[in-house]
Every structure is written in structure tokens, then in C-alpha cells.
C-alpha positions in Angstrom: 117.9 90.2 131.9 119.7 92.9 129.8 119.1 94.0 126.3 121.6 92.4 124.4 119.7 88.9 125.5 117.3 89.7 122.9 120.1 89.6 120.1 121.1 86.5 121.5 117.4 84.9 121.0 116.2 85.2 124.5 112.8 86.4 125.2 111.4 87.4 128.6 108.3 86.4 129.0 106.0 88.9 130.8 102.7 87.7 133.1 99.9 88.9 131.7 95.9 88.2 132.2 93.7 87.9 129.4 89.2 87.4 129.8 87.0 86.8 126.7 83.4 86.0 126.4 81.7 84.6 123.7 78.1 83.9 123.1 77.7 81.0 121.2 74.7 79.2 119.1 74.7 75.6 118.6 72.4 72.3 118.3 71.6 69.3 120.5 70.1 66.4 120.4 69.3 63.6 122.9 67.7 60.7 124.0 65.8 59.6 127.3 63.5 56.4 128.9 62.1 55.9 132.0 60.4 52.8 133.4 58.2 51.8 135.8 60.3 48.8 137.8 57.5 48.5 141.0 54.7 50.3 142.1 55.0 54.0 142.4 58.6 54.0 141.6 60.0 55.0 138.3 64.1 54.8 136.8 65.2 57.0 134.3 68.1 57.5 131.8 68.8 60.4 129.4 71.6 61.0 127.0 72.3 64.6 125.9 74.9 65.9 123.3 75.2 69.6 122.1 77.7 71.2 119.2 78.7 75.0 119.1 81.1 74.8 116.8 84.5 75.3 116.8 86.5 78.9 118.6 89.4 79.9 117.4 91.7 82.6 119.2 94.8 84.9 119.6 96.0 86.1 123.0 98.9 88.1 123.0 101.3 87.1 126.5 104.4 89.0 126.6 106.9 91.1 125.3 108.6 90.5 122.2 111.1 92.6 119.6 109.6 90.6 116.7 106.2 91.4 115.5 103.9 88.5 115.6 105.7 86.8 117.7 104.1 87.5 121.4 101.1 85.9 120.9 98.7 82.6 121.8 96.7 81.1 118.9 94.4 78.4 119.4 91.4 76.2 118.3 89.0 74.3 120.6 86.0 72.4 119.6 83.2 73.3 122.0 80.6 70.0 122.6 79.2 68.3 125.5 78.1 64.9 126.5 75.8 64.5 129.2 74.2 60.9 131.1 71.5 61.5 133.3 70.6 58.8 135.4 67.8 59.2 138.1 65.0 57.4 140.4 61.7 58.2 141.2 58.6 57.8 143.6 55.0 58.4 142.3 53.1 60.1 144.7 49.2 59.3 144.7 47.2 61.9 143.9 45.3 63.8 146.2 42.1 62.2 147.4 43.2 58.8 146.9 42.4 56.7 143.2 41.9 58.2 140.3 
């Protein structure tokens, strides 16, 4: 690539790495059972969904002759959805009945 390729609208795009960390505050909420299908052994479902809001960000990524113009912008919702599902066995308790 030569420099009259950027007069003719062709921008080299240069590799570049780019790490951010964010802390972030949010809320959840959820919803669980269990129950006791036989003796000593229990089943289990939870439900669990979180909400941090929303991120928005600007990477720059390469070279460019135009100002503004060498850079990343995005937004991305940050949630989760979680299912739990799960068995147990009851031990007795030590010493027998209780």
C-alpha cells in the first residue's frame, strides 16, 4: 500500500489489541423449589436472572487520515439467565433418629 491509496479511499487497517475492565453494579432476582420425591432424596430447581445495565464503548483499531474515523463504538446489554437443576441424598444425622 502507498500513500496516494488514501486519496483514492483506501484505508489500511492496522492490528491492534485493545483490554478494558469494568466493575459493574447490578440487581437479581430468582426463584428456587426443591422436593422431597422418596426417602432421603431431595430434587431441586432454581431460576436466576441478573441486570447490570447496559456498556457502551470506543476502541480505536487502526490507522486512519480522517479524524474520527479509526475507531470501534459499541453497546451491549450485560444480563444473565441461569437454570439450576440438581439432586440430592439426605444423610441421617449422626447417632441415628432424631
Amino acid at each position: 500500500m502507498i500513500a496516494s491509496d488514501y486519496c483514492n479511499g483506501i484505508k489500511p487497517l492496522v492490528p491492534s489489541a485493545v483490554s478494558n475492565t469494568n466493575t459493574l453494579v447490578g440487581w437479581t432476582a430468582g426463584l428456587g423449589a426443591e422436593w422431597m420425591f422418596a426417602p432421603h432424596w431431595l430434587a431441586r430447581v432454581e431460576y436466576r436472572y441478573a441486570d447490570f445495565g447496559t456498556i457502551s464503548e470506543v476502541f480505536p483499531f487502526g490507522f486512519s487520515p480522517v479524524a474520527g474515523d479509526n475507531t470501534y463504538r459499541f453497546r451491549m446489554a450485560v444480563q444473565t439467565q441461569m437454570l439450576s437443576l440438581g439432586v440430592a441424598y439426605k444423610f441421617d444425622a449422626i447417632g441415628g433418629t432424631r
